[in-house]
C-alpha positions as CSV (number, residue, x, y, z in Angstrom):
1,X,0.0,0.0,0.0
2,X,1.1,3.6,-0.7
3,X,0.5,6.5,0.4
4,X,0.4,10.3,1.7
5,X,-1.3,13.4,3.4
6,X,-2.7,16.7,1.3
7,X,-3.1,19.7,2.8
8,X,-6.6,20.7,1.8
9,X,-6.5,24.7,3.5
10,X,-2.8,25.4,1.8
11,X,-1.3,25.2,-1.0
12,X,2.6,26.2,-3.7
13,X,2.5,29.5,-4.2
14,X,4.5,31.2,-6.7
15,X,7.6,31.3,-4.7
16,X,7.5,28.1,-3.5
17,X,6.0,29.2,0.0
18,X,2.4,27.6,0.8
19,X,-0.4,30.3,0.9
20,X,-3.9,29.7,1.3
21,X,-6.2,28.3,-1.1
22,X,-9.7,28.1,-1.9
23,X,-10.5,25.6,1.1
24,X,-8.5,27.5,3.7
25,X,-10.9,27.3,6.7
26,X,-13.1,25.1,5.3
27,X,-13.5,21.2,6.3
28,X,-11.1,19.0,8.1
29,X,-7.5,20.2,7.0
30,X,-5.2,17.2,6.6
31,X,-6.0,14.2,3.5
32,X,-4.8,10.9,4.0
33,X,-4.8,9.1,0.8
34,X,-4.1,5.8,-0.2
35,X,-4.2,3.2,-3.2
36,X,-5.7,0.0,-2.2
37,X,-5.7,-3.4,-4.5
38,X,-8.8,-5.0,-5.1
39,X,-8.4,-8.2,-7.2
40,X,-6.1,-6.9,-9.0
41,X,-7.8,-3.7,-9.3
42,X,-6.1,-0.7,-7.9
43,X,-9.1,1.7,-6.1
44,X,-7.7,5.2,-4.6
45,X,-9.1,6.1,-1.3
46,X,-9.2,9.2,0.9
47,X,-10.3,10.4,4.2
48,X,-9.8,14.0,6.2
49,X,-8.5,14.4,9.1
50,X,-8.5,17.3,11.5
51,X,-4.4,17.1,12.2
52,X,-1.9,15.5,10.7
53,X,-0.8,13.4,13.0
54,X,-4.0,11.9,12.7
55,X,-3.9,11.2,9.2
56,X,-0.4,9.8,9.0
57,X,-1.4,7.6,12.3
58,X,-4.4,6.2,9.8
59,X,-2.0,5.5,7.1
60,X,0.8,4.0,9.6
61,X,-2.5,1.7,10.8
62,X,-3.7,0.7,7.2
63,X,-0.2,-0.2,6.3
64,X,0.1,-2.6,9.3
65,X,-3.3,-4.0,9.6
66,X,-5.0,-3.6,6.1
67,X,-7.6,-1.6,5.2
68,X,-10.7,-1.5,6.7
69,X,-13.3,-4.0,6.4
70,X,-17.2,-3.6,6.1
71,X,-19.1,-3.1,9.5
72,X,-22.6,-3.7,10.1
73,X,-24.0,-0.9,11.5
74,X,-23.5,-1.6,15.3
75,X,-25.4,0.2,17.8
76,X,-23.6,1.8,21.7
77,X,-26.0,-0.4,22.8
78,X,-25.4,-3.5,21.2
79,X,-21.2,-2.8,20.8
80,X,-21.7,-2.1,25.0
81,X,-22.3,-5.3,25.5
82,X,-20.1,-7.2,23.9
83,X,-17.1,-4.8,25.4
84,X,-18.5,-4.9,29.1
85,X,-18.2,-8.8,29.2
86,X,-14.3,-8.1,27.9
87,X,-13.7,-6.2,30.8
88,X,-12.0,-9.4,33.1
89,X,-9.7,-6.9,34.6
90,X,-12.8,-5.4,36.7
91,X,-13.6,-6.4,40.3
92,X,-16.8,-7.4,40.8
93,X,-18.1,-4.5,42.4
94,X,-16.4,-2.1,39.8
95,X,-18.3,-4.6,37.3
96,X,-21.8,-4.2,39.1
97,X,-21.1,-0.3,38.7
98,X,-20.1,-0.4,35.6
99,X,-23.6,-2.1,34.9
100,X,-25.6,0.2,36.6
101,X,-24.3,3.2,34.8
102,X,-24.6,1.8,31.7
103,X,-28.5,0.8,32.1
104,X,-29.5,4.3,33.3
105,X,-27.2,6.3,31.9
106,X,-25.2,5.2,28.5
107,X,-28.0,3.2,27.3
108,X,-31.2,5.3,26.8
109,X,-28.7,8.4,25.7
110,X,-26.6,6.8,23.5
111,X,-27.3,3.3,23.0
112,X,-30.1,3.4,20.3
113,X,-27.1,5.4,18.1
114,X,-24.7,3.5,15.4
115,X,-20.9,3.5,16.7
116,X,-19.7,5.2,13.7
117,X,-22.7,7.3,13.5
118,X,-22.2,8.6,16.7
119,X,-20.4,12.4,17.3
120,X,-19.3,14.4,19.5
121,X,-22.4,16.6,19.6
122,X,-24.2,13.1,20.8
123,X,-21.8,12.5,23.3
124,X,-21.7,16.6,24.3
125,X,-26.4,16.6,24.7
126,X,-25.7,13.2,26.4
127,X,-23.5,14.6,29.2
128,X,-25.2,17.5,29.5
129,X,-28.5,15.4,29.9
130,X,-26.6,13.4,32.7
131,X,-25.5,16.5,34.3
132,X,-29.4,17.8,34.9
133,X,-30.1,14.4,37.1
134,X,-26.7,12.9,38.2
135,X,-23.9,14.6,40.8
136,X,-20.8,16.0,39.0
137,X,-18.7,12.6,39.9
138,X,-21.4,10.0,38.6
139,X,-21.3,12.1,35.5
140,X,-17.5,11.9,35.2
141,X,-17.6,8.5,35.7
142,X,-20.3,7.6,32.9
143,X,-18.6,9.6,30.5
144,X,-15.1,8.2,31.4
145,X,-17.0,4.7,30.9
146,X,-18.3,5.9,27.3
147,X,-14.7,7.7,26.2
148,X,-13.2,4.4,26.7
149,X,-15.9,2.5,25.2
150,X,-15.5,4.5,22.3
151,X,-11.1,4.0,22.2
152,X,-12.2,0.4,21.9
153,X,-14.0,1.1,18.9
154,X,-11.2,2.7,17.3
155,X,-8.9,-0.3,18.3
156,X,-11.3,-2.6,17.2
157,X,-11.7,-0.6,13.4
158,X,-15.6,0.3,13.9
159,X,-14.4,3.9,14.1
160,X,-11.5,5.6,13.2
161,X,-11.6,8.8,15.2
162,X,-13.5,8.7,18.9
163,X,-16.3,11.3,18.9
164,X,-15.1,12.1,23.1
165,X,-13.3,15.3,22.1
166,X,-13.4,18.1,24.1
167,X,-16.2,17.2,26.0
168,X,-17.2,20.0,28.4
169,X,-18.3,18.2,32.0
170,X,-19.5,19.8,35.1
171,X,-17.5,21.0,37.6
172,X,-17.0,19.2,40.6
173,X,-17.5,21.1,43.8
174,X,-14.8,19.2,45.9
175,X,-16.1,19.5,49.7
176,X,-13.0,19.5,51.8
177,X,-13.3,16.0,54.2
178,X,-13.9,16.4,57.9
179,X,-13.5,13.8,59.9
180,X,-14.9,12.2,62.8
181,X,-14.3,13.4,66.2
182,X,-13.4,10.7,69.1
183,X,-16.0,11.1,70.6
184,X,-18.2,10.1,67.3
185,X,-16.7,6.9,67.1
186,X,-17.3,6.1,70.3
187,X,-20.8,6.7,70.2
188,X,-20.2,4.5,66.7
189,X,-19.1,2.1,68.4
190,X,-21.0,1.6,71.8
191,X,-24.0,1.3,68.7
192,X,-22.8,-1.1,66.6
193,X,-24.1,-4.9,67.7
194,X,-21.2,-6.8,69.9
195,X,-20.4,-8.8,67.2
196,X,-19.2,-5.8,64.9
197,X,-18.0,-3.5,67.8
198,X,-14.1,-4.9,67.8
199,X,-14.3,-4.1,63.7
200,X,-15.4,-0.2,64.7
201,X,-12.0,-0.2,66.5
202,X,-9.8,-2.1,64.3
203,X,-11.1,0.2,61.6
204,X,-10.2,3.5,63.3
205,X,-7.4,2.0,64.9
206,X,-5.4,0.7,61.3
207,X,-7.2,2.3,59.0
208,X,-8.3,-0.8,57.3
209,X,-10.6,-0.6,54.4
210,X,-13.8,-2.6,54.9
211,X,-13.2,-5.3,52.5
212,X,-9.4,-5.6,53.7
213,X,-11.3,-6.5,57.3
214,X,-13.7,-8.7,55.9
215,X,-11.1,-10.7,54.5
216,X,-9.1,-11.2,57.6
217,X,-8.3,-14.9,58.9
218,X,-7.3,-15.3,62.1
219,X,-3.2,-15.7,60.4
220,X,-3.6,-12.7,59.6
221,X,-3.5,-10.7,62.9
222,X,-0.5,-12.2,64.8
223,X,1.5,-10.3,67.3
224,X,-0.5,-7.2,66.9
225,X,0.0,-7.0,63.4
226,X,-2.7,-6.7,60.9
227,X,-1.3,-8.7,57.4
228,X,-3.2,-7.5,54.6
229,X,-3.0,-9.8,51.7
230,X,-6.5,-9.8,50.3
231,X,-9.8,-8.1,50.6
232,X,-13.3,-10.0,50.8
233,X,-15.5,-8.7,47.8
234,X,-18.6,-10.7,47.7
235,X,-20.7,-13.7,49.0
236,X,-21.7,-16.2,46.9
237,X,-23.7,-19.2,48.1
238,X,-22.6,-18.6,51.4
239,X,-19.2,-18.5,50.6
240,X,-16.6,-15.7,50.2
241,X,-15.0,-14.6,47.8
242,X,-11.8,-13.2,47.9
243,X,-9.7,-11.0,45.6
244,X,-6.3,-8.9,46.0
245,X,-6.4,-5.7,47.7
246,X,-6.8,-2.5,45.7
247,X,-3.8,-1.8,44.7
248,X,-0.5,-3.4,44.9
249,X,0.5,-0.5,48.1
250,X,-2.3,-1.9,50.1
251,X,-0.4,-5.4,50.3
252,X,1.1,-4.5,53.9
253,X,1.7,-5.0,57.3
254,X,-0.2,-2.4,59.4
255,X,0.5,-2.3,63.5
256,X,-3.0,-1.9,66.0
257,X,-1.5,-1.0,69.1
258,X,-2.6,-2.1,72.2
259,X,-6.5,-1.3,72.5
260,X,-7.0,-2.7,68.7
261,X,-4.8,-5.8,69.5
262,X,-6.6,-6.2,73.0
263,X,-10.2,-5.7,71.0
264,X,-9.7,-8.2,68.4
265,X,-8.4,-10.7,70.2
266,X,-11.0,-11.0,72.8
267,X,-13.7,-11.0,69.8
268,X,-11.7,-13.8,68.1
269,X,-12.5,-15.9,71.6
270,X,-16.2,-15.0,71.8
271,X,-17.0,-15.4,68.0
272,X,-17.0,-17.7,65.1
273,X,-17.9,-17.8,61.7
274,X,-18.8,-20.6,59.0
275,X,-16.2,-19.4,56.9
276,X,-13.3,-19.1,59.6
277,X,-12.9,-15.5,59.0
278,X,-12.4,-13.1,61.9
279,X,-15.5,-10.9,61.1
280,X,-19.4,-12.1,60.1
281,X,-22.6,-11.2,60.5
282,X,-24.6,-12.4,63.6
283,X,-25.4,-15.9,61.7
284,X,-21.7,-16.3,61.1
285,X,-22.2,-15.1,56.8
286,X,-18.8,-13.5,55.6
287,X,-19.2,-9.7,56.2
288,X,-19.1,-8.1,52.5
289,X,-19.8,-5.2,51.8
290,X,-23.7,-4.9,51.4
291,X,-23.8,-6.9,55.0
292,X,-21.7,-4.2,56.7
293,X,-23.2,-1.2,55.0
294,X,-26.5,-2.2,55.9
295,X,-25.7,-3.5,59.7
296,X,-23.8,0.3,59.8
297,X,-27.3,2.0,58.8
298,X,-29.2,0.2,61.4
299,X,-26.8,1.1,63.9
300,X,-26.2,4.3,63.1
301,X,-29.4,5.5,62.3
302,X,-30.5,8.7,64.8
303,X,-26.8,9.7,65.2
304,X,-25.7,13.0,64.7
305,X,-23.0,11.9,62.1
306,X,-22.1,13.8,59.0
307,X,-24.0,12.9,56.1
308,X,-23.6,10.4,53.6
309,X,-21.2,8.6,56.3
310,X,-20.0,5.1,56.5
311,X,-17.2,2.8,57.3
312,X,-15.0,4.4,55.1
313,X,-15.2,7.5,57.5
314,X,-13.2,5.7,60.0
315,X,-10.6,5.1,57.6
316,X,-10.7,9.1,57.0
317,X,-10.4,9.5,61.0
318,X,-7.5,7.2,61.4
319,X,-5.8,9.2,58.9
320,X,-6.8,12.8,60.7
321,X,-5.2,11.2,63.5
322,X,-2.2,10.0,62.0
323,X,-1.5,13.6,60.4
324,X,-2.7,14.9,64.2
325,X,0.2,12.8,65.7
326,X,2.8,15.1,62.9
327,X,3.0,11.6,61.2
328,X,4.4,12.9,57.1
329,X,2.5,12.2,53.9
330,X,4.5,9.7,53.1
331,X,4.2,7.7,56.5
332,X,0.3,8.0,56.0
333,X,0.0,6.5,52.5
334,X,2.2,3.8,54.0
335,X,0.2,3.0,56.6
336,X,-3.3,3.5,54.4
337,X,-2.1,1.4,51.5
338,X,-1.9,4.3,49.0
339,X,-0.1,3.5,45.7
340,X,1.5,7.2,45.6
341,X,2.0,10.1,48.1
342,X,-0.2,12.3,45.7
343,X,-3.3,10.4,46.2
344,X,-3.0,11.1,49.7
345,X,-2.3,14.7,49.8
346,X,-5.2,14.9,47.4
347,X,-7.4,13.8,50.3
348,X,-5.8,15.1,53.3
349,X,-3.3,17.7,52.6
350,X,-6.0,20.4,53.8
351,X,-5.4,18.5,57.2
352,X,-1.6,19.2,57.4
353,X,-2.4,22.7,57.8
354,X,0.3,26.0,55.7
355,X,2.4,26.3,59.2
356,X,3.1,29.9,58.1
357,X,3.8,30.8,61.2
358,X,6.7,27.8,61.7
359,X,8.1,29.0,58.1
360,X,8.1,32.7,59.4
361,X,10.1,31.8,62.8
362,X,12.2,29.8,60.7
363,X,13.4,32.6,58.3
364,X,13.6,35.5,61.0
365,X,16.3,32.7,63.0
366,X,17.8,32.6,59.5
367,X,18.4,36.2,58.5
368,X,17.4,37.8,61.9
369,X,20.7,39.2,63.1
């Protein structure tokens, strides 16, 4: 196959320098164009591009691959499908989300339209529809689902350009996170049923994410040490089912101190479960997540908590307390299982305070005289 890119807005001028011509403006600029054999028969193709990078990427794609093939006209819809069953890389949860956006959100926008009829005016009225019944972050979210629905379409040759360009999305109004005061979690956990109030503590005591303590065995608290190795993400049949923690920093070792370690272990000698796990419900059922966010409402329910709060709260309050103690960023993403520094400070860093006054002491023993 041969081929090149035209410049459709300039052309030779008399001196040699390119001046505008009679499409200047007008169109996509750049022209990839190509010959293509077809038994025997050589057929000349084009297609426009808005930059040439795109159109030499096209080229640099027909030249490996081929050219491209006949498509039926596949639907979002119908495309959606197919790609969210590829998806073996999502946890089940992330999966079940995934599912839920898709049937309110993706589908009755979007999922009657052809892939390659699809542009980015569609996708623009769709997030904007989105954005008059759905928070700023579930909108992100859907639209970060459909952008990379659409990429696979371009990898898979339905499309060669995704219509998720300069997309406008609503602004997130990013509430700064206050966290619970002692005196909340103790009222937490003097709430919670006796079977769940040693989990209140090990939570605000370690910071432990709620799968991470679901999926605790009595191995893994040894010594006053808490081993996270996995995370329990669901019940099926009865049974759990376990999976790795969410990223590869939340593998770790985290310490409970004395009133965690003292907590735990006398809940370890006054309850058991089916599954040999250190946490259940009442009936002994592995505690996933939709058994410890309801048994959290019931408990919960008349206290004057912050809104929207959960287990994850005491996660954010053993972190307050950490950066409380002078503990650094780094020590706190340690101990929290955070892949990079960054994500914590994106959290917490209002919680570290400027120390302006520190920094101003500090330069006056400097220079003072």
């Amino acid at each position: 196959m041969t081929g090149h890119v035209q410049d459709l807005w300039m052309r030779p001028g008399p001196n040699g320098r390119k001046i505008r011509g009679s499409r200047y403006g007008k169109g996509k600029r750049w022209q990839a164009r190509w010959v293509e054999d077809h038994g025997g028969h050589s057929i000349e193709k084009a297609r426009a591009f808005a930059s040439k990078d795109a159109a030499l990427a096209h080229l640099a794609r027909i030249a490996v691959h081929g050219p491209d093939l006949p498509r039926p006209r596949i639907t979002v819809g119908a495309y959606a499908d197919t790609w969210r069953k590829s998806q073996l890389h999502h946890r089940a949860h992330t999966q079940a989300a995934l599912n839920t956006i898709f049937t309110r959100m993706i589908q009755p926008e979007l999922g009657r339209l052809p892939v390659a009829g699809t542009t980015r005016v569609d996708v623009q009225n769709a997030v904007t529809q989105w954005a008059s019944h759905y928070s700023p972050t579930t909108v992100s979210q859907a639209y970060s689902y459909t952008r990379t629905l659409f990429a696979s379409a371009v990898v898979d040759r339905i499309i060669s350009e995704s219509p998720c360009v300069r997309i406008s999305l609503p602004p997130r109004d990013k509430k700064r996170l206050v966290p619970l005061t002692p005196d909340q979690v103790k009222t937490i956990t003097a709430a919670m049923p006796e079977h769940l109030r040693a989990a209140v503590i090990l939570a605000a005591a370690t910071g432990l994410r709620i799968g991470e303590i679901g999926g605790l065995a009595p191995e893994h608290v040894e010594s006053g040490v808490v081993s996270v190795i996995r995370q329990l993400h669901e019940t099926r049949a009865s049974q759990p089912v376990f999976g790795p923690p969410k990223t590869k920093g939340s593998v770790r070792d985290v310490s409970m101190g004395a009133v965690a370690t003292a907590a735990v272990q006398q809940h370890m000698e006054d309850h058991t479960t089916r599954s040999g796990l250190v946490f259940g419900t009442v009936w002994g059922y592995p505690l996933d997540r939709r058994r410890a966010s309801a048994a959290w409402r019931d408990a919960t329910k008349g206290l004057a908590l912050p809104p929207d709060t959960g287990w994850h709260a005491l996660r954010h309050f053993h972190a307050s307390a950490l950066i409380s103690a002078g503990l650094s960023p780094r020590a706190v993403a340690d101990r929290l299982g955070h892949s990079t520094v960054t994500q914590t400070l994106s959290t917490y860093s209002h919680l570290w305070g400027t120390d302006d006054e520190k920094s101003v002491a500090a330069i006056d023993a400097i220079i003072g005289d």
